[in-house]
C-alpha positions as CSV (number, residue, x, y, z in Angstrom):
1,X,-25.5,98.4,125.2
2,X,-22.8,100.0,122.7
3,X,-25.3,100.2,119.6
4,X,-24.6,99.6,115.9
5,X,-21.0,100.8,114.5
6,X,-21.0,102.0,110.8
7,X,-17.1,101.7,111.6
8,X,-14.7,98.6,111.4
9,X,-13.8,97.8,114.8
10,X,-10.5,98.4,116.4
11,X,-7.9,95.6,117.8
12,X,-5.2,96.6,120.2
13,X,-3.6,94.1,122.8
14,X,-5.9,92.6,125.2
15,X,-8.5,94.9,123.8
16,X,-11.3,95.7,120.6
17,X,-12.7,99.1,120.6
18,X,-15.5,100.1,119.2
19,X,-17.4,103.7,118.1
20,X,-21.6,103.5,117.1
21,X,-23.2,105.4,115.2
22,X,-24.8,107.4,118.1
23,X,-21.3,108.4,119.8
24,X,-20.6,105.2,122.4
25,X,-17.1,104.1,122.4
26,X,-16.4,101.2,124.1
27,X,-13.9,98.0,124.9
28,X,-14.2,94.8,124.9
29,X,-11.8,92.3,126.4
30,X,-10.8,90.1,123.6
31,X,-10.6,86.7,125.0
32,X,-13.8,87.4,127.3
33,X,-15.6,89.8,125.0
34,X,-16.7,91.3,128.4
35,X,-17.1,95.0,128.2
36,X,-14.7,96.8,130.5
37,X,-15.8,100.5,129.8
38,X,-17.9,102.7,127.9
39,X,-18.3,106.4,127.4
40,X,-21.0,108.1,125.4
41,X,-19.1,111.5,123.8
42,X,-23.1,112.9,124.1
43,X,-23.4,112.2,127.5
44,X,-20.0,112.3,128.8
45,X,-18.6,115.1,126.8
46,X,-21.5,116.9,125.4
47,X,-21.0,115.9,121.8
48,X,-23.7,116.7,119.3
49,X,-25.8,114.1,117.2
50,X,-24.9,113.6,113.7
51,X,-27.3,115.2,111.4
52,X,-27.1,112.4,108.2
53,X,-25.8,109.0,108.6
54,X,-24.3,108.9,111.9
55,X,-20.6,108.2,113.5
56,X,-18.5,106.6,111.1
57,X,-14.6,107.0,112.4
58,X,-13.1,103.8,113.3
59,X,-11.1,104.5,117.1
60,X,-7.4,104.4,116.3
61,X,-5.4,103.2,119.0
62,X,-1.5,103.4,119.7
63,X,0.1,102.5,123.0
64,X,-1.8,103.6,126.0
65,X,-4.4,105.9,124.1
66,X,-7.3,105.2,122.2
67,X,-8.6,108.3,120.0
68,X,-11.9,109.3,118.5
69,X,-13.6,112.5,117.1
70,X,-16.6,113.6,118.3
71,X,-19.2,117.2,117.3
72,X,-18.2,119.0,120.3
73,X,-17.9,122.8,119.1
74,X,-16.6,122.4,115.4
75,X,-15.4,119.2,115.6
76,X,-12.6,117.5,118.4
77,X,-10.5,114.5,118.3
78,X,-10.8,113.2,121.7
79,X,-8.0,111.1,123.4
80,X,-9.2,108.6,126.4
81,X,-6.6,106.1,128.3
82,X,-6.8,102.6,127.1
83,X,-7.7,100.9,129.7
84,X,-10.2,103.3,131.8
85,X,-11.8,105.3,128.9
86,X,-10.9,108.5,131.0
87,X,-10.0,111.4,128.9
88,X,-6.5,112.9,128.3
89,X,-6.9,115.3,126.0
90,X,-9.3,117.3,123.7
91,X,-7.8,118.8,120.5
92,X,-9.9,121.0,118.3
93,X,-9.3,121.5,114.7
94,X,-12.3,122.8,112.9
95,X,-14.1,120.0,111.7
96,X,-17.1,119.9,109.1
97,X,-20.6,121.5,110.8
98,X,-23.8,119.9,111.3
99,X,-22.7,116.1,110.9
100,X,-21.0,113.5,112.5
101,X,-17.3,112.6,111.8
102,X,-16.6,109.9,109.8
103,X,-13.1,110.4,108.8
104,X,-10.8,107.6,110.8
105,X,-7.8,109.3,112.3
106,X,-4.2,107.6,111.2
107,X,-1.0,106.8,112.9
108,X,1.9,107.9,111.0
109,X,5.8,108.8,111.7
110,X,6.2,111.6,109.7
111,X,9.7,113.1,109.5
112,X,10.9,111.2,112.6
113,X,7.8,112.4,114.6
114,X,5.4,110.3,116.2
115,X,1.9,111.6,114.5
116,X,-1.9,111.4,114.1
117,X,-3.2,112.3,110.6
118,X,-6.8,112.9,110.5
119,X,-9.2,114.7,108.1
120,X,-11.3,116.5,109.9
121,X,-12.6,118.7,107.0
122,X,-12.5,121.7,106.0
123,X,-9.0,120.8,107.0
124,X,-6.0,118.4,107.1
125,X,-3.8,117.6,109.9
126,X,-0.9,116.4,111.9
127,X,-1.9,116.1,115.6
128,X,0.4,115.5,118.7
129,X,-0.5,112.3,120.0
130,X,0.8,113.0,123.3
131,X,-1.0,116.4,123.8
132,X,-3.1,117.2,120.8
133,X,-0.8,119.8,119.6
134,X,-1.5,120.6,115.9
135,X,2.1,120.6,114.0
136,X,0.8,121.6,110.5
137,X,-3.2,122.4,109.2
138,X,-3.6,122.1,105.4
139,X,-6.6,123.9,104.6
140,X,-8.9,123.0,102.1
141,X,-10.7,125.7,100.3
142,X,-14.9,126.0,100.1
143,X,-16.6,125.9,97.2
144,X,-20.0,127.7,96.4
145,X,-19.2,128.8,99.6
146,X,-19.8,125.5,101.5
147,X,-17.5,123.6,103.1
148,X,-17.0,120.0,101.9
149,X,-17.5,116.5,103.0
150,X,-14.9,114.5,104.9
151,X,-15.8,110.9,104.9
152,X,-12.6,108.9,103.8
153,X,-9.6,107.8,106.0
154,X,-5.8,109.7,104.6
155,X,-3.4,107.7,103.0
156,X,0.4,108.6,104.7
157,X,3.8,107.5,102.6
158,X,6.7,108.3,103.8
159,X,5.7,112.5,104.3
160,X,3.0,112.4,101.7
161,X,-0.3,112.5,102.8
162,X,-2.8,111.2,99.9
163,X,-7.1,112.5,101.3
164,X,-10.2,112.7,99.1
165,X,-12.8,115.2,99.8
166,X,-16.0,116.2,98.4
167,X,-17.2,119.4,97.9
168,X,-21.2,120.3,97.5
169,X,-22.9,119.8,94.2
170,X,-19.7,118.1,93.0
171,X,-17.8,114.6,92.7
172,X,-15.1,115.5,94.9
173,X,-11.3,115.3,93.9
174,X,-7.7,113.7,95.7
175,X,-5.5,116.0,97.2
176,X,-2.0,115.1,98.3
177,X,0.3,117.2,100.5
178,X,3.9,117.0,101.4
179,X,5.2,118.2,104.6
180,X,8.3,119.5,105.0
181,X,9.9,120.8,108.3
182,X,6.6,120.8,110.0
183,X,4.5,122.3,107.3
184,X,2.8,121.0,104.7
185,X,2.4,122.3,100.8
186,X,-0.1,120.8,98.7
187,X,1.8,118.9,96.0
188,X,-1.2,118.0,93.4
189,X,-5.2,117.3,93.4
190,X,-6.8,115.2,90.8
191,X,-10.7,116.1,90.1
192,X,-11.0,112.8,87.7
193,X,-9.7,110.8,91.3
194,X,-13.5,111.0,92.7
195,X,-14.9,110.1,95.8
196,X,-18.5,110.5,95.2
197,X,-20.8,109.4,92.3
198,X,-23.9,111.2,91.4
């Protein structure tokens, strides 16, 4: 059983991925829909539960690699081979406490690299897909001295990366950063761009 997914499914080659709300990632053949594998980040990897709502990152896949985050420590984005679900790497940007991840990792090429973007919050980055390395971390700053919410997917143009947030007892705002030789400078945020309506 790969229980109920809150994210959109992925489809890469032969394969669909998917990531429940409880943690299970697995893959489907596409023409059989016959699971091949599954791994449960709790089990497997000692992943925490989510604490409101659940798991909510759609796996991003690119080549041989399928990626996902998962609550282990502050946060991880976890890369597993394609085909056997076996893990490769585990980065580990600080990610938002006490709940599950539900920002979707992105594949970009920024500045002739090869890239994942993800939002991990209280942070923005550019990951490594090979090893996990992080090239740049854009922080984003607390407010009332909470960390904020990270629940959308980032936008990448060319090396722009658009990402809402939302901070506690507020609407949110749109943030975009430029990166620029392997670093990144916020270039504007927009508080009247919300993500969250109370």
């Amino acid at each position: 059983d790969c229980g109920n997914a809150h994210a959109t499914p992925t489809v890469h080659g032969e394969y669909v991925y998917t990531y429940s709300v409880d943690a299970r990632l697995c893959c489907f053949a596409i023409d059989t829909g016959e699971r091949v594998w599954q791994r449960d980040a709790r089990r497997d990897w000692d992943a925490g539960a989510s604490k409101a709502y659940g798991y909510a990152a759609s796996p991003l896949a690119v080549d041989d690699s399928v990626y996902v985050p998962a609550r282990i420590g502050d946060g991880v984005l976890v890369a597993v081979d394609a085909k056997s679900g076996d893990v490769k790497w585990i980065a580990r940007p600080k990610a938002h406490p006490g709940y599950g991840c539900w920002s979707s990792p992105v594949y970009a090429e920024m500045e002739g690299r090869r890239s994942i973007i993800w939002l991990p919050g209280p942070s923005l980055v550019e990951l490594d897909p090979g090893s996990g390395k992080t090239i740049w971390k854009h922080e984003i700053p607390e407010e009332d001295n909470k960390p904020g919410c990270a629940a959308t997917t980032p936008v990448v143009w060319k090396n722009y990366v658009v990402a809402q947030y939302h901070p506690p007892h507020a609407r949110g705002y749109t943030f975009c950063v430029q990166v620029d030789g392997g670093r990144a400078k916020l270039a504007w945020q927009a508080r009247d761009l919300a993500n969250w309506a109370r």
